[in-house]
KENU-641077 format. One line per 3 residues: for each residue x, z, y of N, C-alpha, C, O. Coordinates in steps of 0.001 Angstrom, whole numbers, plus 500000, padded with zeros to 6 digits. Layout:
N
X:Z:Y:X:Z:Y:X:Z:Y:X:Z:Y  ...
***
This chain:
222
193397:215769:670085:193707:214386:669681:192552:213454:670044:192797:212358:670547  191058:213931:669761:189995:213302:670089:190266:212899:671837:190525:211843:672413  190088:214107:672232:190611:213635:674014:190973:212718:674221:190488:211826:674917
192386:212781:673358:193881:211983:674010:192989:211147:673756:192215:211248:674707  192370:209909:672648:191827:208688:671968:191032:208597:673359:191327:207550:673935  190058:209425:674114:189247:208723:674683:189464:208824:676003:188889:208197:676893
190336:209654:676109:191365:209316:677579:191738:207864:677522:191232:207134:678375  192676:207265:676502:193383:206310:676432:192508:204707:676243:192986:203578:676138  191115:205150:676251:190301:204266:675993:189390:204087:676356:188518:203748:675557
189099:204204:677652:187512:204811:678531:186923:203322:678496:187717:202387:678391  185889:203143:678561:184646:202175:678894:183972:202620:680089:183373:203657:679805  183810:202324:681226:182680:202508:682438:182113:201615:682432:182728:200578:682184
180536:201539:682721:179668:200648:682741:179213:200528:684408:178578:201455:684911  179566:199382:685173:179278:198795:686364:178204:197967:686797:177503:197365:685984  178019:197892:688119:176918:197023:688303:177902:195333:688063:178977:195003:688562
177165:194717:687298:177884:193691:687095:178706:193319:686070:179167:192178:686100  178981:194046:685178:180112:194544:684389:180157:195362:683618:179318:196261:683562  181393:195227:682639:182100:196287:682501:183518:196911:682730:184518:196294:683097
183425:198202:682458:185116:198123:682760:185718:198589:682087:185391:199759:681888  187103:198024:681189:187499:198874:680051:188748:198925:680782:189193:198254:681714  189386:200318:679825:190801:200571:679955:191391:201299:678578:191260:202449:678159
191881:200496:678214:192649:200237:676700:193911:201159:676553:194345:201670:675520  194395:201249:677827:195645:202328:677861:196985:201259:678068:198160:201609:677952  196424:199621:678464:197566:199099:678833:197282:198355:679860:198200:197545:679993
196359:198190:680778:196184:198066:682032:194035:198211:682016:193318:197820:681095  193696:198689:682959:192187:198299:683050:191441:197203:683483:191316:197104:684704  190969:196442:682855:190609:195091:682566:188623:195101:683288:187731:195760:682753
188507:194582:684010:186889:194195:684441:186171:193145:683872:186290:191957:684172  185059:193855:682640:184410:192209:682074:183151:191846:683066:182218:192509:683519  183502:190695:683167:182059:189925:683976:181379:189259:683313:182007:188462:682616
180227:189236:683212:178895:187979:682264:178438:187299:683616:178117:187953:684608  178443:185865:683551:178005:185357:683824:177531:184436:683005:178182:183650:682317  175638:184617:683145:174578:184383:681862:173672:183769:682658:173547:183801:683882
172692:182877:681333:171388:182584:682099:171695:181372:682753:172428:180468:682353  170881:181473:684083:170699:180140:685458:171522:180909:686275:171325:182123:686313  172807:180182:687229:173195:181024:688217:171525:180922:689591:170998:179944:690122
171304:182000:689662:170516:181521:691109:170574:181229:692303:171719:181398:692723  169779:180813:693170:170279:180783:693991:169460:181459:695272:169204:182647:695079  168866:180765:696923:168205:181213:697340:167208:181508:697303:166807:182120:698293
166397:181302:696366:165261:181480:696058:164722:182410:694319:165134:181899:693278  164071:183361:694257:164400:184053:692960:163270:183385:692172:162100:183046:692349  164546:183355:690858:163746:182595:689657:162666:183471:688953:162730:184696:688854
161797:182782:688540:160183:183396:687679:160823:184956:686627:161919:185352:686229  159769:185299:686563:160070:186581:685998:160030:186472:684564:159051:186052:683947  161610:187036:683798:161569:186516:682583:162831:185549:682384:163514:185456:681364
162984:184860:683571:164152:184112:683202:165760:184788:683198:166195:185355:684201  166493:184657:682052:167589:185419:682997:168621:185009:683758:169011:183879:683462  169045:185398:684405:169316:184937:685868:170899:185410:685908:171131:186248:685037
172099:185043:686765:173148:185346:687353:172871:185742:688862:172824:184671:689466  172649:186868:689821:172274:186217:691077:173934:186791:692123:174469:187899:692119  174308:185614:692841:175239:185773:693331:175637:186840:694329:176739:187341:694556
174573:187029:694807:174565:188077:696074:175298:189631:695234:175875:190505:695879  175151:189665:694116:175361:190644:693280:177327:190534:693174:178239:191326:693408  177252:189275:692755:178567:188994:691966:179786:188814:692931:180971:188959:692632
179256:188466:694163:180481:188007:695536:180994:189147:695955:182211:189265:695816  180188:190349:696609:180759:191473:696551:181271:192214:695371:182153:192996:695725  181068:192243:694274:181615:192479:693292:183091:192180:693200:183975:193034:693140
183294:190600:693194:184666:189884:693004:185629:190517:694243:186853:190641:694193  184806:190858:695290:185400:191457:696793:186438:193062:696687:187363:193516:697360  185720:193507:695536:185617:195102:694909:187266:195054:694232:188329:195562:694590
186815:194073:692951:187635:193923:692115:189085:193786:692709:189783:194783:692525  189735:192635:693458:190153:192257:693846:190680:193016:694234:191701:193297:693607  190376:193832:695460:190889:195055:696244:190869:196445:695300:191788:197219:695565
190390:196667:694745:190922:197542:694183:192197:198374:693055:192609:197696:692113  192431:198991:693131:194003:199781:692678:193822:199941:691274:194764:199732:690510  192662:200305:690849:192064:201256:689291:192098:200085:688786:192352:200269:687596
191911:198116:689128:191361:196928:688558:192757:196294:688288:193552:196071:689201  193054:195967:686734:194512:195184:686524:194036:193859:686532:194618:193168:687368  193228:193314:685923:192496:191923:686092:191360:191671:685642:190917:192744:685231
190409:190635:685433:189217:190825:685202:189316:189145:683993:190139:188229:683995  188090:189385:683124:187651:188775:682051:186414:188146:682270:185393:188817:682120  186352:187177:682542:184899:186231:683051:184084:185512:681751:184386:184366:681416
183170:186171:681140:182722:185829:679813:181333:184566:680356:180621:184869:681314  181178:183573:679808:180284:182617:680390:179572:182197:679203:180024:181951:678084  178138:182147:679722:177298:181741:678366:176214:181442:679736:175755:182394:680366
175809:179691:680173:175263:179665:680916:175018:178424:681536:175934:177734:681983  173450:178001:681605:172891:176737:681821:173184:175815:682482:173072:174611:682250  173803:176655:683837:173911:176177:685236:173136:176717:685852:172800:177848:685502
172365:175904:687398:172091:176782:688583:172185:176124:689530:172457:174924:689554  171913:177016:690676:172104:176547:691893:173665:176225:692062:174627:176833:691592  173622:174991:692942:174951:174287:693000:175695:175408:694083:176711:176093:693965
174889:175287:694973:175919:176429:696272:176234:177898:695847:177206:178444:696370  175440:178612:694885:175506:179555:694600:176639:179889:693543:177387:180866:693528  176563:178727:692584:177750:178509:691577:179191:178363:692134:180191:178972:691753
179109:177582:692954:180381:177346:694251:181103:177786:694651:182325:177637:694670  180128:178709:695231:180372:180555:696021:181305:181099:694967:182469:181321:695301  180962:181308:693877:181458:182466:692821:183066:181594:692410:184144:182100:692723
182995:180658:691901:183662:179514:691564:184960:179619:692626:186043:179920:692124  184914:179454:693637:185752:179534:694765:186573:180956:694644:187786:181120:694519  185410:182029:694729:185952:183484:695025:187030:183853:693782:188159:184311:693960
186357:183516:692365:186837:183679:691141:189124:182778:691239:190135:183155:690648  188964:181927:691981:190118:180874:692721:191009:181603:693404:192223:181573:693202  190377:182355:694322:191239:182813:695337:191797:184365:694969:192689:184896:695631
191262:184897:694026:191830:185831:693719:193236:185913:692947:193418:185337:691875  194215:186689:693599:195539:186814:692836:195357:187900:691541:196361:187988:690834  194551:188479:691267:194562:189457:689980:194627:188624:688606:194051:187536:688580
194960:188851:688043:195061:188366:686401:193540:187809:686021:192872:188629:685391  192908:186576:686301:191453:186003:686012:191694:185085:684712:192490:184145:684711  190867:185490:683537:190852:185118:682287:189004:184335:682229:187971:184963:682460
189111:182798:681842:187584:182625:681692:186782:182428:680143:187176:181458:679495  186058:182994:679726:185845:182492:677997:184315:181752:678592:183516:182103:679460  184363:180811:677843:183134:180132:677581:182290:180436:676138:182772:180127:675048
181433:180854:676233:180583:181293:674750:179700:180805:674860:179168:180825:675970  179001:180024:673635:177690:179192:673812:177561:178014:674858:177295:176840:674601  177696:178327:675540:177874:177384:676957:178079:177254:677765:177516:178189:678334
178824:176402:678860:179220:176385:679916:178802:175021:681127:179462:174138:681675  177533:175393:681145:177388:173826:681094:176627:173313:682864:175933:174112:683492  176864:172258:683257:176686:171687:684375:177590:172660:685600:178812:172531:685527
177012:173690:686794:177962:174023:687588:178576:175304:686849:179505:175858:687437  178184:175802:685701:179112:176101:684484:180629:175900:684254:181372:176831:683944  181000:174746:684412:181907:173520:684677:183204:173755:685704:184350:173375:685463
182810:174401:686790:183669:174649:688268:183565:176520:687594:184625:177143:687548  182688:176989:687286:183142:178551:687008:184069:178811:686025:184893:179695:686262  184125:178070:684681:185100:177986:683779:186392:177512:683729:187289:177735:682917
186348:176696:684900:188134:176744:685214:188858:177105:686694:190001:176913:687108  187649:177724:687305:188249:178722:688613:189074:180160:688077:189619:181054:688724  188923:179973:686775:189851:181757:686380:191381:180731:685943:191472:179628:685405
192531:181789:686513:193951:181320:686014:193815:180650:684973:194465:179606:684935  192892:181015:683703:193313:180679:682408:191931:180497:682029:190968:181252:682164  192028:179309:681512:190336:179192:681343:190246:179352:679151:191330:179109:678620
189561:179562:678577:189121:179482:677199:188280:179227:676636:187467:180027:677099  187629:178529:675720:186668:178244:674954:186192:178354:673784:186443:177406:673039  185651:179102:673410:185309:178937:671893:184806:177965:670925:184215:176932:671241
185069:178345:669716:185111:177177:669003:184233:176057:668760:184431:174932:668300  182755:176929:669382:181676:176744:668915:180755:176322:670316:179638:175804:670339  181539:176689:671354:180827:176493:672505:180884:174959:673164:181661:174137:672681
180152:174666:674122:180455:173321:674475:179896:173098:675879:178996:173922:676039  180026:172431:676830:179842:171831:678095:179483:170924:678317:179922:169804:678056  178327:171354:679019:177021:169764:679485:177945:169280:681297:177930:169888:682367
178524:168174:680957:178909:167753:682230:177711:166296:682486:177436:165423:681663  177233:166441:683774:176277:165324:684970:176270:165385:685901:176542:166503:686338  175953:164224:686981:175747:164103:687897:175073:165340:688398:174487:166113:687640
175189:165551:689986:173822:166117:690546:172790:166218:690642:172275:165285:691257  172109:166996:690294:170189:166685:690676:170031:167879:691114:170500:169015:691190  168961:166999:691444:168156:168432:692696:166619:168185:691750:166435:167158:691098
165492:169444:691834:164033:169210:691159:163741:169557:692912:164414:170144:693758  162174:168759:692952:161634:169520:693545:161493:168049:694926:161937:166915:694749  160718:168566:696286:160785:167117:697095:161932:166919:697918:162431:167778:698644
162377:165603:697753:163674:164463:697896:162878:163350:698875:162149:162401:698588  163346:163895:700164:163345:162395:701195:164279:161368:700777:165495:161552:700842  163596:159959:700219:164298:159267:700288:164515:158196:701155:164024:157085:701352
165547:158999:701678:166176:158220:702896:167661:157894:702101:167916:158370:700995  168608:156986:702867:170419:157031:702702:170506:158493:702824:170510:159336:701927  170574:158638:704099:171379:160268:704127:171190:161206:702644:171991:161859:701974
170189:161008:702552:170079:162144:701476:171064:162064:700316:171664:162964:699729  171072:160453:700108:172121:159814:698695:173340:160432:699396:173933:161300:698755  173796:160120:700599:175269:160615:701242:175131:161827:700655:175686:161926:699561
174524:162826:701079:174824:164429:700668:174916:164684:699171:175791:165491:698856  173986:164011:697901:173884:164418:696860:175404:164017:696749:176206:164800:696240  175826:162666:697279:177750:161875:696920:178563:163093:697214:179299:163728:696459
178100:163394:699219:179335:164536:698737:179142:165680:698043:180067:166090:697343  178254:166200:698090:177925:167411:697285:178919:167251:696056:179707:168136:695726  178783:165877:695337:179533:165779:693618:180799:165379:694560:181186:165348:693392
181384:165190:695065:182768:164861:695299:183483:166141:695829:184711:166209:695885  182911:166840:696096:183524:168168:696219:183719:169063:694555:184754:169678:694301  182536:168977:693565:182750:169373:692900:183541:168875:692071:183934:169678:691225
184116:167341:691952:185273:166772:691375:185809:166913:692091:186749:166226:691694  186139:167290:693045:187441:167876:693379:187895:169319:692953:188980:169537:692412  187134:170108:693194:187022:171609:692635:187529:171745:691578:188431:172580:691512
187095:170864:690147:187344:170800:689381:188673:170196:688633:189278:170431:687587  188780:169422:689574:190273:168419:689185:191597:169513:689532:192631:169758:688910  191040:170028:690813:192283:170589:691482:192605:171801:690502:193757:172221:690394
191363:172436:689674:191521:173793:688871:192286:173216:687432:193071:173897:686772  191904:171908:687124:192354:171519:685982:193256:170848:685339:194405:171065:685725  193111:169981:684346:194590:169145:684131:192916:167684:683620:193040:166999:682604
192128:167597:684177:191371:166461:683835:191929:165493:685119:192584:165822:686108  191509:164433:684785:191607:163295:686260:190115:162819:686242:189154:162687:685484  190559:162619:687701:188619:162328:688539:188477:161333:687697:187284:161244:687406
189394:160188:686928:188618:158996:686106:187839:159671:685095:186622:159794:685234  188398:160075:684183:188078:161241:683350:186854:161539:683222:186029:161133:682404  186712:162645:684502:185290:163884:684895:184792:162714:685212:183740:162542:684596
185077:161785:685924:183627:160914:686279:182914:160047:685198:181729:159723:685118  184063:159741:684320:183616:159026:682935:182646:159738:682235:181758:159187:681583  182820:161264:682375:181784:162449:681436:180571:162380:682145:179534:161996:681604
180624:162663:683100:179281:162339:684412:178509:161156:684100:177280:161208:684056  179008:160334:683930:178014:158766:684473:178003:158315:683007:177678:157132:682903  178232:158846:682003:178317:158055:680564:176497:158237:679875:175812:159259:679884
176196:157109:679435:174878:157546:678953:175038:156570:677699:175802:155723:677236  173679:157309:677412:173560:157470:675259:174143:158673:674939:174696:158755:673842  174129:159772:675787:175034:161136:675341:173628:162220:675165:173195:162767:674150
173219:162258:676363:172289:163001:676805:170689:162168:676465:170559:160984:676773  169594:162920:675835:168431:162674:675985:167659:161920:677377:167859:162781:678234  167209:161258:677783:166177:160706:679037:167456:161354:680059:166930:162186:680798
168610:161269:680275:170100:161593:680992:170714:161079:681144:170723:160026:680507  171791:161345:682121:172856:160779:682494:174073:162009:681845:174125:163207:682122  174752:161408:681140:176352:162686:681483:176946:162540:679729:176864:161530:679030
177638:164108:679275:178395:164055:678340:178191:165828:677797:178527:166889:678323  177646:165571:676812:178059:167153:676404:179438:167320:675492:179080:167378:674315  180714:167407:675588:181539:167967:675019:181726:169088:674032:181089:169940:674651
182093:169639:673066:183050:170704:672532:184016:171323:672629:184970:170948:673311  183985:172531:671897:185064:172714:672702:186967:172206:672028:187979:172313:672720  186937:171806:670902:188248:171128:671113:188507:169485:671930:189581:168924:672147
187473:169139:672168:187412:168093:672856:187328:168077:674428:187307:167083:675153  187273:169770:674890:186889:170445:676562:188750:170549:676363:189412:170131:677313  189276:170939:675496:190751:171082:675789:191422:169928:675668:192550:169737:676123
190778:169149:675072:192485:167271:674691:192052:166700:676238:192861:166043:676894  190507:167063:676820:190301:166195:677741:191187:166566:679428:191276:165862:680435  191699:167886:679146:192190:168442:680161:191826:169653:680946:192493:170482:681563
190114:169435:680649:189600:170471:681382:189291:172047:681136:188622:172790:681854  190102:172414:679671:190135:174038:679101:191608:173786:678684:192263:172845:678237  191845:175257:679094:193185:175255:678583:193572:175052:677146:194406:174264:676700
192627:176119:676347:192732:176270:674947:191693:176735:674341:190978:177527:674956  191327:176311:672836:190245:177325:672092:190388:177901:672116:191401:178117:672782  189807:178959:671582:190229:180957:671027:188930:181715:671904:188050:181443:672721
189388:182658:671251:188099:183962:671323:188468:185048:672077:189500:184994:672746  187814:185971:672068:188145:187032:673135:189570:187953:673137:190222:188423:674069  189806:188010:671234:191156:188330:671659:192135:187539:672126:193224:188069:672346
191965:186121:672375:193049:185986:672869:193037:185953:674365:194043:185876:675071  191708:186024:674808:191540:186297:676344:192087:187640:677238:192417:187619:678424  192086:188677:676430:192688:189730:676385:194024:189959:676414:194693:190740:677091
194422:188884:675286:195970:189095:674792:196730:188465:676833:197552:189035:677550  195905:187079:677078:196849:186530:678125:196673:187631:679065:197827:187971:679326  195933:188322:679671:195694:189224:680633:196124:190846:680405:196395:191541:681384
196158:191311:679228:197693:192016:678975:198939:191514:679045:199878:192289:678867  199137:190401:679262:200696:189438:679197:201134:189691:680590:202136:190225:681065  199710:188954:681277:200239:189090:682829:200056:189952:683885:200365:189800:685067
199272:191297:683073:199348:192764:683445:200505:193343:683458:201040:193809:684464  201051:193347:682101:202373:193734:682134:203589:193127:682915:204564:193832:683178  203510:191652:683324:204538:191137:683807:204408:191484:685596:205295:191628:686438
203171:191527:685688:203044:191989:686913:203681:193258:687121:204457:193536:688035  203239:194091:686086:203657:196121:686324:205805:196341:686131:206614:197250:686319  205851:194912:685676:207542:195187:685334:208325:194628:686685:209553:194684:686754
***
């Protein structure tokens, strides 16, 4: 009987992950924590998301037979913009059952990772720093440069619009609003206020992140 229980209930621990299988489809959890990074590796100590890790990963998942869908758990500062992008995109294009929870935070390119999964979620308690672009570090200021930071953010309102039910008036209103943020530009939200605005589907917690991705495990397997 012990067997049968842990037949029917295995846990594998992955690079990247985990992987459970409950006995009603096998589900892949992902953390994405910390700073996403990017080309350059962050100080020692910080903790980090680094993509090079996570792209082939999503590549794995995807293609593989043993994977019913995957669970994208997010608690996380932001990051490099291209690197966030990358994942953001891949997390999009996948047809497997993609569930996103936001915990603690989801905040700046946070934002495009939390609603690239089918079904995005938030907890009750969590909330989202939406702003403009910035870059640290040396900035020629020339025009061109303003052109690139413009499109750089007009891609990511788009990214975002197209994943969501917000409108670019909206996301841009959260962006450019000040008296929100300290010595800032932008909007930190909550999370029942990340869902009336359009851009989360719904509150709730992990079981119910679970519950939708057994829904559409099964509807897939019937």
């Amino acid at each position: 009987m012990c067997n049968e229980l842990e037949k029917n209930n295995r846990t594998e621990a992955t690079d990247g992950g985990v992987r459970v299988d409950g006995g009603r489809g096998v589900i892949h959890c992902l953390t994405i924590i910390g700073q996403v990074e990017g080309h350059n590796e962050l100080p020692e100590g910080t903790k980090s998301t680094k993509y090079e890790h996570i792209l082939p990963l999503l590549c794995a998942v995807e293609e593989s037979n043993e994977i019913d869908g995957m669970l994208i758990l997010l608690n996380t500062v932001g990051g490099d913009i291209e690197a966030g992008m990358a994942i953001a995109e891949m997390i999009a294009g996948m047809k497997k059952p993609t569930v996103s929870l936001v915990l603690g935070g989801g905040h700046s390119i946070g934002l495009p990772l939390a609603v690239s999964a089918q079904k995005s979620i938030i907890a009750p308690s969590a909330s989202i720093t939406i702003h403009p672009v910035r870059i640290s570090g040396t900035v020629i200021g020339a025009p061109q440069t303003f052109d690139y930071f413009s499109q750089i953010q007009q891609r990511i309102v788009r990214f975002v619009t197209d994943h969501s039910a917000i409108t670019r008036e909206k996301l841009l209103g959260y962006m450019m609003a000040s008296g929100n943020l300290a010595a800032d530009v932008g909007t930190c939200i909550g999370g029942a206020e990340a869902v009336r605005s359009g851009l989360i589907n719904e509150v709730g917690t992990v079981s119910d992140a679970l519950a939708y991705l057994h829904q559409r495990i099964a509807e897939i397997k019937t």
